[in-house]
C-alpha positions in Angstrom: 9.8 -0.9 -55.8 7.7 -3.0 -58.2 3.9 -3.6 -56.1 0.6 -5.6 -57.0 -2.3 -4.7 -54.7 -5.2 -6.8 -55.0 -8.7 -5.8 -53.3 -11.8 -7.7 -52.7 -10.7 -11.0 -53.0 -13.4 -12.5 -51.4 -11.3 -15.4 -50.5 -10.8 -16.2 -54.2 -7.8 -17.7 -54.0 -7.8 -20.1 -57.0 -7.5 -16.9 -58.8 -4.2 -16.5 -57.3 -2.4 -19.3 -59.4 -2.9 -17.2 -62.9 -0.4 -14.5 -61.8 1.7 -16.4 -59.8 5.1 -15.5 -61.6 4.0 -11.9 -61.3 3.5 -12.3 -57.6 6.9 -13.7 -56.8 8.4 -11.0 -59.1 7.2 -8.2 -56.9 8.9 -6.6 -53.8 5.0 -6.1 -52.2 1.8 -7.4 -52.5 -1.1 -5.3 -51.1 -4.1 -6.8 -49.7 -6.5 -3.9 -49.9 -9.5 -4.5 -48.1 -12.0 -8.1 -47.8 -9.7 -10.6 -48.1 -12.8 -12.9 -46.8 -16.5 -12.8 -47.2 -17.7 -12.3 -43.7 -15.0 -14.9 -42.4 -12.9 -15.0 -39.5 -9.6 -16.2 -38.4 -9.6 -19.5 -40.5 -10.7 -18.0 -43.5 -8.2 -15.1 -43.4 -5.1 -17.3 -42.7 -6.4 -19.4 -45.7 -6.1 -16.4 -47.9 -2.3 -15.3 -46.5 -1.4 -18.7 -46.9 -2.2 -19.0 -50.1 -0.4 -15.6 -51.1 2.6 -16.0 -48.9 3.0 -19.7 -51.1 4.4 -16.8 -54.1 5.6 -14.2 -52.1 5.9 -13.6 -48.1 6.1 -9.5 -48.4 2.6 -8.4 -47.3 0.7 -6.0 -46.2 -3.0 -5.9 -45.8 -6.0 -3.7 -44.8 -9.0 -5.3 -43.7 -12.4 -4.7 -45.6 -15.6 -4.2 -44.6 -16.6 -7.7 -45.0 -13.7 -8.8 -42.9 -14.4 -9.3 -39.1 -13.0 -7.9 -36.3 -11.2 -11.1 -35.3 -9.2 -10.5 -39.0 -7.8 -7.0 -37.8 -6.6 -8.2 -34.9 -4.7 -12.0 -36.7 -3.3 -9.4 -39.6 -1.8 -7.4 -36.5 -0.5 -10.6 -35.1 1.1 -12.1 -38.5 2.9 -8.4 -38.5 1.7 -7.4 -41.4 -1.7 -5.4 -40.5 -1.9 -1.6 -42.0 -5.4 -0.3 -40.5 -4.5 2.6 -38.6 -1.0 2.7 -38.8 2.2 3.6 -41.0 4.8 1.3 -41.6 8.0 2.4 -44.0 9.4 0.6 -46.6 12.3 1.8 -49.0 12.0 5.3 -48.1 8.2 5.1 -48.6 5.7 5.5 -46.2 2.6 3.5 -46.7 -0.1 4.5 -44.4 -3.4 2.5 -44.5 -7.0 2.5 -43.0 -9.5 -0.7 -43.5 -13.5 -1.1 -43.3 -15.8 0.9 -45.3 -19.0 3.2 -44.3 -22.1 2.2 -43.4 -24.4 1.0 -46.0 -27.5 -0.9 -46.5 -25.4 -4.4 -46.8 -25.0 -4.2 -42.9 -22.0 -5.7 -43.4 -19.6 -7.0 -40.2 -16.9 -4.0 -40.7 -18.7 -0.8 -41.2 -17.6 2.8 -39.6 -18.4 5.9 -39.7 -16.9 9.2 -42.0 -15.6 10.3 -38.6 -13.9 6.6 -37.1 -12.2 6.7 -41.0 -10.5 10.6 -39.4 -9.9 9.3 -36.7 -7.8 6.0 -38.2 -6.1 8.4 -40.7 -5.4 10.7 -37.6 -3.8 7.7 -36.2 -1.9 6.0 -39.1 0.0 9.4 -39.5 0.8 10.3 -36.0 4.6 10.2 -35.8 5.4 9.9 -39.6 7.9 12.0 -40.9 6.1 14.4 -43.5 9.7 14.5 -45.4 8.6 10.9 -47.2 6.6 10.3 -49.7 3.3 8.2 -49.0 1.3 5.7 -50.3 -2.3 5.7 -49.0 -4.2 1.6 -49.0 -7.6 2.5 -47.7 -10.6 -0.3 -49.0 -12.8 3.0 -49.0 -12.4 4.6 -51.8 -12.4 8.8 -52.3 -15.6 10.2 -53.3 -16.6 11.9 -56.2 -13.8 9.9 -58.0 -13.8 7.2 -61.3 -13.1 4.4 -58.4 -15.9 5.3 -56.6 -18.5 4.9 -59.0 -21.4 2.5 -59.0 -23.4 0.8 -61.5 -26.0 3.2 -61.0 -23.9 6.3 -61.5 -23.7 6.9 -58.0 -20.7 7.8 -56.1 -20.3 6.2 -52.6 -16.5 6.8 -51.8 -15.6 8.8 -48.6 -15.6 12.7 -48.2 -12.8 12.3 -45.3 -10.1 10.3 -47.7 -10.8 12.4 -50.4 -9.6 14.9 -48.1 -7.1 13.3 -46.7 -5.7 12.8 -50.4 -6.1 16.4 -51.2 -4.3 18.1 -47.9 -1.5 15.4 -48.2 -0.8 13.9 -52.1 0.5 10.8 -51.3 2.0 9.3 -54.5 -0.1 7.3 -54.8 -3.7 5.9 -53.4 -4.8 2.0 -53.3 -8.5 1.4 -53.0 -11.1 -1.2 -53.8 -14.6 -1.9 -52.3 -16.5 -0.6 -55.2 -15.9 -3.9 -57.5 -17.6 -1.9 -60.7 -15.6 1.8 -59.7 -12.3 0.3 -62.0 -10.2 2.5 -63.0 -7.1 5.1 -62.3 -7.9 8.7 -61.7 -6.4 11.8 -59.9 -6.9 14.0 -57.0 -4.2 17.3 -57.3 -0.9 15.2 -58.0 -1.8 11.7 -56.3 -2.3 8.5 -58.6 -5.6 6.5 -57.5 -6.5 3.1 -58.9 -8.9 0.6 -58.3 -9.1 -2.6 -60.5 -11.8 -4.3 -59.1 -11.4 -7.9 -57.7 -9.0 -10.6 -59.0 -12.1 -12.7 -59.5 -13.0 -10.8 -62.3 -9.3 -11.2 -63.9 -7.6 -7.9 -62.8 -5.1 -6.2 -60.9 -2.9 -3.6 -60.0 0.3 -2.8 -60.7 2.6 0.1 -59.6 6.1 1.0 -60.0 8.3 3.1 -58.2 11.7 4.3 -58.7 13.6 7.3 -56.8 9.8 8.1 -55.0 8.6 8.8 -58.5 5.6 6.6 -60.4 7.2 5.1 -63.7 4.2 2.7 -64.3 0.9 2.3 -63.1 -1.6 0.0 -64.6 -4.4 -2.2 -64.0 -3.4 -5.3 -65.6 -5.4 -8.7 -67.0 -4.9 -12.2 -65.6 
């Protein structure tokens, strides 16, 4: 399975067009987290539009500039992650949106114990037996993809955790546009590669449930 996951687009969709070959060549495209900046309905169908004109497999977890009204048209599309599992070639990706409170006051913003409480939820019923991919706009704290400017970290105790009791494969993240990089927690992969709109993305591959590339790739 061949992935590009692309967070914080911001509704930069122009952006789209310089890896358009490398969208249609994918099996999945994961929209990790504000696919709009503080837009609604309109502005998040623009968005899938625009990426389903290269490829129509999709999966997306909303961002904590998306609002509420986003969750619920990603959820009627069929193709919404937040607080759910959904299996895909033997892999189980399992994916929680928003972010935590901050001083931005942004439209989507939860607490460390609504983010248990999705996780709680987007596991419930999943067969431990499969290997998991994590796509949570939060990223883990204490982490390379969590890392501001400033030095500070702002990432989430509870996925860190999450990450730690179960090692998924792999972890998706974004939200922190400066925290690129890949990094480790125990034997799970975590990458963030910042927004499109600054000419990157991600790239994962995965063959018999195993990594064989990961890599955060230049439009």
């Amino acid at each position: 399975m061949r992935i590009i996951a692309l967070p914080d687009l911001h509704e930069a969709i122009t952006h789209l067009e310089g890896i358009s070959q490398q969208l249609a060549s994918v099996d999945l495209v994961l929209l990790v987290g504000d696919l709009t900046n503080s837009g609604s309905v309109v502005n998040v169908s623009r968005v899938i539009n625009a990426v389903r004109q290269y490829n129509s497999s999709i999966l997306a977890v909303p961002g904590n500039w998306d609002k509420v009204e986003v969750d619920g048209y990603l959820s009627q599309i069929g193709i919404n992650l937040h607080h759910r599992h959904i299996v895909m070639d033997g892999i189980a990706f399992v994916g929680v949106g928003a972010a935590l409170y901050s001083p931005n006051r942004s439209p989507n913003e939860v607490s460390e114990n609504d983010l248990k409480a999705f996780l709680e939820e987007a596991i419930s019923g999943l067969d431990n037996s499969l290997p998991k991919i994590l796509v949570c706009h939060q990223p883990p704290i204490q982490s390379l993809v969590d890392k501001t400017w400033s030095g500070l970290h702002i990432g989430s105790e509870t996925i860190r955790t999450f990450i730690h009791e179960t090692q998924p494969l792999l972890c998706f993240s974004g939200h922190v546009h400066e925290g690129v990089g890949i990094d480790s927690i125990g034997r799970t992969q975590v990458i963030n590669p910042g927004p499109i709109w600054e000419d990157r993305y991600a790239y994962a591959e995965i063959v018999d449930q195993q990594i064989v590339a990961l890599e955060i790739r230049s439009c």
